[in-house]
C-alpha positions in Angstrom: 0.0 0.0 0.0 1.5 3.2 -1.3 1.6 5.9 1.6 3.3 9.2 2.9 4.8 7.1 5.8 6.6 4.5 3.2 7.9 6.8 0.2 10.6 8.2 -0.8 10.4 11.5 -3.3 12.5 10.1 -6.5 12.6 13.6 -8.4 11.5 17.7 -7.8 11.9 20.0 -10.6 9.8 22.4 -12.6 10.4 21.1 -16.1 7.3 19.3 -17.5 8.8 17.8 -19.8 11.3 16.0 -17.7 8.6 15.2 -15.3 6.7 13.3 -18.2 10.2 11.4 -19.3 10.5 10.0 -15.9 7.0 9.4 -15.3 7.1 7.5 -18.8 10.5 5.5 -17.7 8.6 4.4 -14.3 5.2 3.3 -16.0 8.2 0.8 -18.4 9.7 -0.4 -15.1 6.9 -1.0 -13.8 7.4 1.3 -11.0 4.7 2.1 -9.3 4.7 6.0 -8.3 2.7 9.0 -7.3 3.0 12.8 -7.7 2.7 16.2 -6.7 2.0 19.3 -8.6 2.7 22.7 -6.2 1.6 25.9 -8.2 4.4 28.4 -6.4 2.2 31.2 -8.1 -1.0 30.2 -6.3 0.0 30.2 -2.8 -2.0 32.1 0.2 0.3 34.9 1.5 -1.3 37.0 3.7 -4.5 38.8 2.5 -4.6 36.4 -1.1 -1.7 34.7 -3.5 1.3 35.6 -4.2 0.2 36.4 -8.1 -2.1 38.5 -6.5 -0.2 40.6 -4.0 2.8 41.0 -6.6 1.9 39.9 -9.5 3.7 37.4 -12.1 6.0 39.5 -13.8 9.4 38.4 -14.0 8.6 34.9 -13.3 8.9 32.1 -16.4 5.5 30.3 -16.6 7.3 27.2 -17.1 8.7 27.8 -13.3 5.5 28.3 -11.8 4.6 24.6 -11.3 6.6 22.4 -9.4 6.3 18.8 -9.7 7.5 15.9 -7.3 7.6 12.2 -8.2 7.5 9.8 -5.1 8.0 5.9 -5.1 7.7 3.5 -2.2 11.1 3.3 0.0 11.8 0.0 -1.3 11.4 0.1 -4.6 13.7 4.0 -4.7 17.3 2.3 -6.0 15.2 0.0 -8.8 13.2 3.9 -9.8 16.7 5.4 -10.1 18.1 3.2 -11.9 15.4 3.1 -14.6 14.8 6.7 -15.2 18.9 7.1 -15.6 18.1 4.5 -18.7 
C-alpha cells in the first residue's frame, strides 16, 4: 500500500517535460509512483496569493509549477536506476 509514511520523493523539478520522461521511464519499469504538482504562483500569502499581492511578472511560466515524483522506499534504487536509462 502506497503511503506518505513508506515513500521516498524520487525527483523535484519544474520542467514538464522531464517530469513526463521519468514518469514514462517508471510506467516501463513497472514502477509504481505518485506525484505532486505545487503551483508556487497560487500560494495564500497573507490577505490572497502571491500572483495577486505581486503579480507574475518576472517569473517564467514554465517555473511556476513544481512537480514531485515519489515511489515506495523499497522500490527507490530500482526507480533510479530506470529513469537514468
Amino acid at each position: 500500500m502506497f503511503t506518505i509514511f513508506n515513500s521516498e520523493s524520487l525527483w523535484i523539478g519544474t520542467d514538464l517535460k522531464k517530469f513526463n520522461e521519468i514518469r514514462d521511464a517508471l510506467d516501463q519499469a513497472g514502477i509504481k509512483y505518485q506525484y505532486k504538482v505545487k503551483d508556487r504562483m497560487g500560494e495564500w500569502s497573507g490577505r490572497g496569493t502571491l500572483r495577486g499581492s505581486v503579480g507574475s511578472a518576472g517569473n517564467l511560466s514554465e517555473q511556476a509549477k513544481q512537480y514531485e515524483i515519489l515511489v515506495e522506499k523499497n522500490a527507490l534504487e530500482n526507480a533510479r536506476v530506470a529513469i537514468q536509462k
